[in-house]
Structure formats: structure tokens, C-alpha cells
N, C-alpha and C positions, 0 to 999 in steps of 0.2 A: 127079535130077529129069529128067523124060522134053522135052527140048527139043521133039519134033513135038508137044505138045499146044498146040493156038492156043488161049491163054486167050479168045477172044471166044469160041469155039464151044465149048468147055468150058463157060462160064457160061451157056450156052442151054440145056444137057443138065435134065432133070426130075430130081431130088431123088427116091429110094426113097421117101419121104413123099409126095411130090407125084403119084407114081404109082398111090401106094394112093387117095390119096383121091379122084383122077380115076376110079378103074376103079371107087371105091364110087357115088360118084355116078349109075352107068350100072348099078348093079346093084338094080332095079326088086322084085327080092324076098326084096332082105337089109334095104333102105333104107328108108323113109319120106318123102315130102314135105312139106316146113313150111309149113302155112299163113300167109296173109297176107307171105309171104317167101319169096326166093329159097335155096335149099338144100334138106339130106333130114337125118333123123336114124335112126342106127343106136341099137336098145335091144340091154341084155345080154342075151345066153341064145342070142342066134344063131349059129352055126357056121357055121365056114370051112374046108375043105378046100383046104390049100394044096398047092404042084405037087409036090411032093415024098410028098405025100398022109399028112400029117400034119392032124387035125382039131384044132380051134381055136377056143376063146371069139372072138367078134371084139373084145368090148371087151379082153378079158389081151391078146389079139394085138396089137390098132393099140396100146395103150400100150406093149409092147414093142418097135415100131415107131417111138417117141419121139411119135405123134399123142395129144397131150391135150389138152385144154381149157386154152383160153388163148393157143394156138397164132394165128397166120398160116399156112396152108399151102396152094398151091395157088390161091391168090383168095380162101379162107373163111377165115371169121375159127369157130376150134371152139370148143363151148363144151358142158362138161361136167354134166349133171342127175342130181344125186342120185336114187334112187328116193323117188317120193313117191304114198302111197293107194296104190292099185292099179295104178300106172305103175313101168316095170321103171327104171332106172337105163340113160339115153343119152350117147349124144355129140352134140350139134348141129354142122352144118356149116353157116356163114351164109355164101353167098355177097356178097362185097364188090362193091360196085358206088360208083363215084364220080361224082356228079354236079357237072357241068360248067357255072358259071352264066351262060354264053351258051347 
């Protein structure tokens, strides 16, 4: 076990998960906006070129990434939509907010 790691600053570090779904968040024309709510949603069919330049389903990708529905991650609570009519099969990301009753 590595003694110099200071567990407080260790547990402040972002999670691989938490990094993905930070940087989807900010990614304006892979993502979607949810109405009436805070978050975006990612549908299937979209591609991701990752750094290694390997292209990628985003939905096969973030679930290889352990991001599913049902998750906590990052402040969102995800949540995963079947395809339904003519709507592709998503991920919702609901950002978490707590309200404070003062």
C-alpha cells in the first residue's frame, strides 16, 4: 500500500464515471436537453471517437463504462428508456438538486 496517498485528497479525485458524464454533459451535439428538468439525454446510434481513435456506440460504450440506469453518478441520478414509436432507445441524466427547507 502506497503510504504518500492522503486518503482526504484521494476521495476528492472524480471517478472514470464521473468524468464521462461531466464531459457529456458539455457535449452540446452528442446530448439533448430535458425539458421541464435539469439534465440532457444521450439516444443510441450516436458515435464516439475515443482518444485512442477507436469509434464507439455511446450507449455499448458508457455501459461498458459501468454508466447505467439506475446509477448515482456525478449529481445525476441515470435513467435508462427503452425505445418506444419512433424514439431511439436513451440514457437520461437527471441532475439531483436538494432542496433546503429554510
Amino acid at each position: 500500500m502506497d503510504n504518500n496517498i492522503n486518503p482526504s485528497e484521494n476521495s476528492q479525485q472524480k471517478t472514470r464515471a464521473e468524468q464521462i458524464v461531466e464531459w457529456l454533459a458539455t457535449q452540446s451535439e452528442l446530448v439533448g436537453p430535458i425539458s421541464n428538468s435539469k439534465g440532457f439525454f444521450i439516444r443510441r446510434g450516436k458515435i464516439i471517437k475515443l482518444k485512442n481513435g477507436t469509434e464507439v456506440e455511446a450507449l455499448e460504450w458508457l455501459e461498458k463504462e459501468g454508466i447505467t440506469g439506475g446509477k448515482k453518478i456525478g449529481g445525476y441520478q441515470v435513467k435508462h428508456l427503452p425505445p418506444k414509436d419512433q424514439f431511439a432507445e436513451c440514457l437520461m441524466f437527471f441532475k439531483e438538486v436538494l432542496h433546503a427547507p429554510f
